[in-house]
Every structure is written in structure tokens, then in C-alpha cells.
N, C-alpha and C positions, 0 to 999 in steps of 0.2 A: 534478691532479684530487683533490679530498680524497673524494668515494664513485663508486662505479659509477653506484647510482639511489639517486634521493631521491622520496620520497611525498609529498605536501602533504596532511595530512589523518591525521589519528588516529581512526579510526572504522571502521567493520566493515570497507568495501573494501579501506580503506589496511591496516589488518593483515593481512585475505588475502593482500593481492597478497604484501608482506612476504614474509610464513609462505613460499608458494607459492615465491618466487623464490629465498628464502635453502633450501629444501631443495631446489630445481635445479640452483642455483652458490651452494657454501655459502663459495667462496672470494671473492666479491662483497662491497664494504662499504657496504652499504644503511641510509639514515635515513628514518625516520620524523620527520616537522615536523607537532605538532600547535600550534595558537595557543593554546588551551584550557589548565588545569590538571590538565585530570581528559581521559583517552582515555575512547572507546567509549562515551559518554556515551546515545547513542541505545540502544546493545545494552541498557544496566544499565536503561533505562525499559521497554522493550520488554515487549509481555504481559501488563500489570499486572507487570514485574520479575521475570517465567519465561523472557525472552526465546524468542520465537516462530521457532526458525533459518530453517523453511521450509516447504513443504505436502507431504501424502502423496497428490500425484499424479507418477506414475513414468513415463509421457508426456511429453516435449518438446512433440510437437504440440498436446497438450490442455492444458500449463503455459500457452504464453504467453496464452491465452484470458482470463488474470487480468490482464492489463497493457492498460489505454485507451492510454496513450502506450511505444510498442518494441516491441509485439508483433512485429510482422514483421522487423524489428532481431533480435530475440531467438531467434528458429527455431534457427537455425544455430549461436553461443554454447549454447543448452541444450543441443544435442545430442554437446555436449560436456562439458559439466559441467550436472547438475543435480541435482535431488533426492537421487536414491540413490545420488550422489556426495557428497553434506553427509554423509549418516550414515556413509561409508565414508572419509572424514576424523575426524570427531570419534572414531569409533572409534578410527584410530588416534593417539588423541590421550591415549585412554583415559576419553573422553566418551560415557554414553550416553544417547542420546535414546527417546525415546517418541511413539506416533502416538495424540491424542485422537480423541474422536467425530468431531467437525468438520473433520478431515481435519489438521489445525494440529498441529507439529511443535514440541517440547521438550525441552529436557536433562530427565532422569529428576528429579535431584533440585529442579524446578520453582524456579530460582535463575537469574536473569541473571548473578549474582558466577562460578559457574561457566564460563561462555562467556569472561567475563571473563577468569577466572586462566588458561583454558586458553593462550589468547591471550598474555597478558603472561610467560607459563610459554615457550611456543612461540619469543618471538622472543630472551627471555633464553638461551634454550639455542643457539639460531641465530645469536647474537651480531650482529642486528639493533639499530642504536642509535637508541635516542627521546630525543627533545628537546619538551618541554611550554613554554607558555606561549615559542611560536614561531610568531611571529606575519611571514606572507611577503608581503614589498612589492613584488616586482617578481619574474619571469621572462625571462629573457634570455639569447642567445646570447651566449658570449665573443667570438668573431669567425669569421668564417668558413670558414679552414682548418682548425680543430681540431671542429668541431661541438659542441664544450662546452658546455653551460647554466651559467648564472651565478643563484644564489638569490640573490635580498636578504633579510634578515631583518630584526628586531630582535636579532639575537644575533648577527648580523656575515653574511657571503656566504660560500656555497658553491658549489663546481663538482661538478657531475657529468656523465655520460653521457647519462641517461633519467634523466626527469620523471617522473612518476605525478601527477595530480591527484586526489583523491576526497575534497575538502570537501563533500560534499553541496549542500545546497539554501542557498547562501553565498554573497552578493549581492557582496559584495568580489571576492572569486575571478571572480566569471562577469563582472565590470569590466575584471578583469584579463585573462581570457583572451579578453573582446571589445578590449581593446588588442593583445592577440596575431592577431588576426586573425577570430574564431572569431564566429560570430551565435549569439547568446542568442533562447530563445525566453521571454518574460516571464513569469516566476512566476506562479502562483494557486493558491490549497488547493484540496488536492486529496481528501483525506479527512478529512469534518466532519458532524456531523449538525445535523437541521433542528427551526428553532426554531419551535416552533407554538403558539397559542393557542386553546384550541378546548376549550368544555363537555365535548363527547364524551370527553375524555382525560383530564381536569382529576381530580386525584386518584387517578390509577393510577400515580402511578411505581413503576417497577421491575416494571410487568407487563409480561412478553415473551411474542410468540407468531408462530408461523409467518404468515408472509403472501404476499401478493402487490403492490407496491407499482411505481406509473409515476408518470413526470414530466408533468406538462403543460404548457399555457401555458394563456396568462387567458382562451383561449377553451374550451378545453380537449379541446384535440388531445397527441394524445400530441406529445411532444418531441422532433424528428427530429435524433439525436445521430450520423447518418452511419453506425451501423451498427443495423440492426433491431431488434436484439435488447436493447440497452445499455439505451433509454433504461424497459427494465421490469425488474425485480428479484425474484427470489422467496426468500424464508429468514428468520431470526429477525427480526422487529421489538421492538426495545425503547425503553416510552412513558418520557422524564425527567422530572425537572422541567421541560426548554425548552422537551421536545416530542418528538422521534423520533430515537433512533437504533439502533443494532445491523447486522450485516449487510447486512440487506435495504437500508439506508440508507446507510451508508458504501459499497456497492457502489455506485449510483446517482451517490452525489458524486463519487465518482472517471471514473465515464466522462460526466460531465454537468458535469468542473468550467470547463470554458471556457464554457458555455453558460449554465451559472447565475450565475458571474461578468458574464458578459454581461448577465444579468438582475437586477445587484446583488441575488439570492439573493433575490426576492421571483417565486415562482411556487407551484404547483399538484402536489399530486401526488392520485391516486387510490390508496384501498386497498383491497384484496380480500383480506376477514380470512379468507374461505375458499377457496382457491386450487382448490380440485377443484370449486367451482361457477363457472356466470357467472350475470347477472341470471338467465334465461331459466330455466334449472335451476334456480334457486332458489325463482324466483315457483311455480316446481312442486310442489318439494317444502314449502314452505311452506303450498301450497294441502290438501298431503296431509294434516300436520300439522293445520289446523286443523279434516280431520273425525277424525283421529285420539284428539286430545285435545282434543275438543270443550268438555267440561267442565272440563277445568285453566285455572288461570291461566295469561296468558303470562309471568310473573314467575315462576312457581314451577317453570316448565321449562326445561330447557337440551339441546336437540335435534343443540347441535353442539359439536365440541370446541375451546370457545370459553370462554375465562375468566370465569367466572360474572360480577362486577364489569365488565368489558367489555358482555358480556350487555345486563346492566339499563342501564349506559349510553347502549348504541345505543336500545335501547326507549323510554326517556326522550327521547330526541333526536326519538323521532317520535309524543310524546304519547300512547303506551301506558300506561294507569294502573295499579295495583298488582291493582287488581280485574276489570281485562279478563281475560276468558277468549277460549280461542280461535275458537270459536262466534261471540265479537262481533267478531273480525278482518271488517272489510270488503276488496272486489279491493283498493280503493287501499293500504288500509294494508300489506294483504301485500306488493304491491309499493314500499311504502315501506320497509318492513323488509329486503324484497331488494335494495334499492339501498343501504341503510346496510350489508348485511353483504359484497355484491360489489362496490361502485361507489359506497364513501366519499371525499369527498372533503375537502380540506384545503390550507386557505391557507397557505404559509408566505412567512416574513418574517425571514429573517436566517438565519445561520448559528452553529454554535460550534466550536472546534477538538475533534476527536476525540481526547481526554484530554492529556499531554504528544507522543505519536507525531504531530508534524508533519510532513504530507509535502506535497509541491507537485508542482502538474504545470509541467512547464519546462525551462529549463537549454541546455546546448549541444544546438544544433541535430545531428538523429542524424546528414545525410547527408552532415558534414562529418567522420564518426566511419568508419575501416574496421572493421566490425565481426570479422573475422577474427583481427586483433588488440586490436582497442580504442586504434591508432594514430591521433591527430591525420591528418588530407588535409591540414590546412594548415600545421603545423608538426612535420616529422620529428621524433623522438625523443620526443614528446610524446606522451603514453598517458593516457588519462581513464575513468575507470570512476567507478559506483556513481549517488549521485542531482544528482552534478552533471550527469548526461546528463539530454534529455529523455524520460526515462522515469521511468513510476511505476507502481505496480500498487496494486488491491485491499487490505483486509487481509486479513491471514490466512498470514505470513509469506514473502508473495510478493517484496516490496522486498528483504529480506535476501537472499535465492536471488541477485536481481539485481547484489546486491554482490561473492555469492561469485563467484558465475560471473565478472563482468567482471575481479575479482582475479585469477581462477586462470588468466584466458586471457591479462591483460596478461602476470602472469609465465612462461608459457612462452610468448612471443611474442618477449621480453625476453632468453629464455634462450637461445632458437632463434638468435636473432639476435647472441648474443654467441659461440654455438657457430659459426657459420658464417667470425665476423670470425676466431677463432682458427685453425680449419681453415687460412684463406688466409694467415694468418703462419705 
């Protein structure tokens, strides 16, 4: 047997498990097999390049609520490792992190290279060995009395005890391990924002603002994505050049990507630029406004906290002149105004990948996964974590959480299990 375990995958899971496993049994001779030249490739993009480790919510039960696919998978895993166990790690790593507004978790000194070196710091001292531009063609039992795996590579075959898989979202791999036995559930983006055309937005990029944002269809019923809540969004929208993305959006796509895939990503969403009104309230308060400021332009007021630019766009959209005052608001138009500012709507027509951070929803089917160890049902010794499972979450450093966690539980699982076999010898 040339190692104990071997990892397939160079990338945040695969180095937790790593890290995790070589400080449980540091007398263990554990590889890392990445095909890649370069590890960690996802950490160093991660953020805009601050890498995002995790979220500052300190709940298990209120974490998985960020994941469309594993939540319920995930209960049990987090209540073992989660959040306020990332920072109680890098701590003693000699990393510290920091909690933003937006709840989004970072190394202080706002660098991915950081996350990086801690890691390749981590396994050099662990005497963890990596092999880059290791690229693995086959997984395979040696025979059946020794329970051996047999790697094939391009750099020649190795044996070892336990597997680890966590190439992520890697079409190769999930080939392979549907020749092993395992059902694939088929890929689709999973966080992407929406490419829109539309006067109303035309020339505001880079304006962001609080909203409330639903999916529809072409009749324009809300989107029934199986859970009530999913298929509406509320938090920052921000307008591109394509068309829409930020929070509010990239939440949506993730728990709406089977659905919009479904609908080759030409559907409907509605926005409600003010979220504490609906029409009804608004046709109100608009009515109030215009004996208020009877004598003002509606151009020259801005009544809500609503980006001026925004403002004059919606106005335009319903043939309000520069010179109407609000005295010449008619019912209808007030109630035109209230439907552009709570019950905008918007055609879209395609999609775009949400900057380099590619994720997918997909991958090996969960309930061939035990999630108490992150052990294969179909093939012993085999351990699979990170986004080669079908699981995926939100942004906002929830994916990474997913990797640590499934790392730190494969390797005590791995460790449990090799303390037990000794015991018995």
C-alpha cells in the first residue's frame, strides 16, 4: 500500500479533509491528487479575491436555510462543525477573520493568498504530500480480500485504504463515479444573474438598491419552486449592463435553477423597489402626496428612499413630463406609478455566470451519501464531500462552510475508523 488515504481533488474540501485528518493520525501517509497546476483555484477567486470562508450565522438550524439542494442532508454535519468552528480553526492557524455588514466572513487582511498559504503552510508541516497536474483515470478495487483501491493516473497508480473524492462540479469524475456505481444528478448553474432589456434600467449600471424581487411565469403567477418562500427574494438588487444581479438575484437563481433551466432562462420576474409597501398602500400614500405637494413637480420630488435616477426613470416609463406637478396626477396614473414602484415587472431572456465563482446544482445523488460520515452506500471506503455532492447553497460564503464541514467529518470518520481497526489488532 503506498498511502493510508488519497484525496482526488485539490481544492478547499480536499485540503480540509487533508489538514483535518493528518492532525488526528499524523502517522498516516495521505496524497493529495490535484490534475490542475495551480491548487485552490476557487479559494484564490473567491470574493472578488478576499475569499468569503463562511457566514456569521452561529445556528445550524437557521445555516442550512441557505442551501436549495442538502439542506436537510446538512442539519446533522453542521451541528457538528460549523461556522464558529471555521473561525476556531483559522485561529488556531494564526488566521484572523472578520465579520462584514452583510453577515459574509473574511480573513482580516481582505486576501484569498492568505487562505491560501495558511493551507499549503498547514499540510507542509503535516507532511501531507501533493501531486499537481495529476490527472485520475480510473478508481478501483485491487481485489477483494485486501479492500485496497487502486488509483490510475497519468503519473502511474497508487494504493491506498480510503478515497476521498472532492473535485467539485467535474464532469469527468461524476462519469467515473457513475461507472462506480453512484447516480449523478445532471448539472445546471446554479448562481447567475438575469439578462434583461428593458428602457426602465437602461443606463443605470451600477445602481444598487434594496428590493423585493419574484419569479414568475408568462402568465404571471408566482413560480412554485416546492417551497413558498424560495421562489421571492428580498435584499440588494444590483442593475449591469445585462440586466440584474446582486443578492436579491443570485438568491433566486439558486433555488430556481432547475426551474429556470427548465425554462431555457426566459421567464418573468416582478420587483418591488419598495418592499414595506404593496400596490394598495402605496396607491395610498401616493394619493396623500399629491395633496401634499400639490404645487411641486413630480420630477423635483423624491418621496421615497429610492435612487433619484431610478426615480425619474420609473416616471418616464408612465409618461409623466418634467412639468407635471402633482395636483395633475390623475387615479390612474397614481395607480400607475404604484404599480411601477411595487409590481414592476420584467422580461428576461438568458442568463450570465455570476463573475468567475461557478457553482452548479447537481452531482452525486445525496441518498446514496451517509451523511454521518460522508461514506459512499455504494462503495465502502469511499468518502465524497464538497460540490461534487448534490448540494449547493446561496452566496455569501455558504458553499465553502459546505466544504469545510464535509472535510472535517470525512476525517474523523476516517480516523474513528482506523482507531477502531487498531484497537482490534
Amino acid at each position: 500500500m503506498d498511502f493510508d488515504v488519497i484525496i482526488v481533488g485539490g481544492g478547499a474540501a480536499g485540503f480540509f479533509t487533508a489538514i483535518q485528518l493528518a492532525r488526528l493520525q499524523p502517522e498516516q501517509k495521505i496524497l493529495i491528487l490535484e490534475r490542475g497546476k495551480q491548487v485552490l483555484t476557487k479559494v484564490k477567486i473567491s470574493g472578488g479575491g478576499r475569499c468569503n470562508v463562511t457566514h456569521a450565522i452561529f445556528d445550524p438550524n437557521e445555516f442550512v436555510n441557505a442551501y436549495p439542494r442538502g439542506k436537510r442532508e446538512l442539519k446533522g454535519p453542521f451541528h457538528k462543525f460549523c461556522s464558529g468552528d471555521v473561525f476556531a480553526f483559522f485561529e488556531s492557524c494564526g488566521v484572523s477573520l472578520k465579520i462584514e455588514e452583510d453577515g459574509r466572513v473574511f480573513p482580516v487582511s481582505d486576501s484569498s493568498q492568505t487562505i491560501i498559504d495558511c493551507f499549503l503552510d498547514q499540510i507542509n508541516s503535516l507532511g501531507v504530500k501533493l501531486n499537481t497536474g495529476c490527472a485520475v483515470k480510473t478508481i478501483q478495487k485491487t481485489d477483494s480480500q485486501t479492500a485496497l483501491w487502486n488509483v490510475v493516473t497519468n503519473q502511474g497508480d497508487f494504493q491506498t485504504a480510503q478515497v476521498v473524492v472532492t473535485t467539485g462540479s467535474n464532469p469527468k469524475m461524476w462519469a467515473l463515479l457513475e461507472n462506480m456505481g453512484h447516480s449523478i444528478v445532471s448539472a445546471v448553474p446554479s448562481l447567475f444573474t438575469f439578462n434583461i432589456k428593458d428602457d426602465r434600467i437602461q443606463g443605470l449600471m451600477g445602481l444598487s438598491t434594496d428590493a423585493e424581487v419574484s419569479l414568475l411565469d408568462d402568465a404571471g403567477r408566482t413560480i412554485d419552486l416546492g417551497n413558498p418562500n424560495s421562489a421571492t427574494s428580498i435584499g440588494p438588487l444590483l442593475i449591469t449592463h445585462w440586466g440584474m444581479s446582486g443578492p436579491a438575484i443570485l438568491k433566486l437563481s439558486a433555488w430556481g435553477a432547475r426551474a429556470l433551466h427548465h425554462l431555457n432562462y426566459k421567464f418573468k420576474i416582478r420587483v418591488n423597489w419598495l418592499p414595506q409597501y404593496n400596490l394598495e398602500t402605496m396607491v395610498s400614500r401616493l394619493t396623500e402626496l399629491k395633496q401634499e405637494q400639490a404645487k411641486k413637480q413630480v420630477h423635483n420630488t423624491r418621496p421615497f428612499d429610492l435612487p433619484k435616477r431610478l426615480w425619474l426613470k420609473l416616471l418616464e416609463a408612465i409618461g409623466i413630463s418634467t412639468q407635471t406637478k402633482w395636483a395633475d396626477m390623475s387615479k390612474a396614473l397614481l395607480r400607475s406609478l404604484a404599480e411601477q414602484l411595487t409590481q414592476c415587472q420584467f422580461k428576461v431572456d438568458g442568463k450570465s455566470t455570476f463573475k468567475e465563482e461557478f457553482v452548479t446544482a447537481g452531482g452525486v445523488d445525496l441518498k446514496e451519501i451517509n451523511f454521518k460520515t460522508y461514506e459512499s452506500k455504494i462503495c465502502s471506503s469511499l468518502y465524497l464531500a464538497g460540490e461534487v455532492l448534490d448540494i449547493d447553497a446561496v452566496t455569501g460564503g455558504f458553499n465553502f462552510q459546505n466544504a469545510w464541514t464535509g472535510g472535517f467529518i470525512v476525517a474523523n470518520a476516517i480516523s474513528e475508523k482506523r482507531n477502531k481497526e487498531s484497537s482490534r489488532n
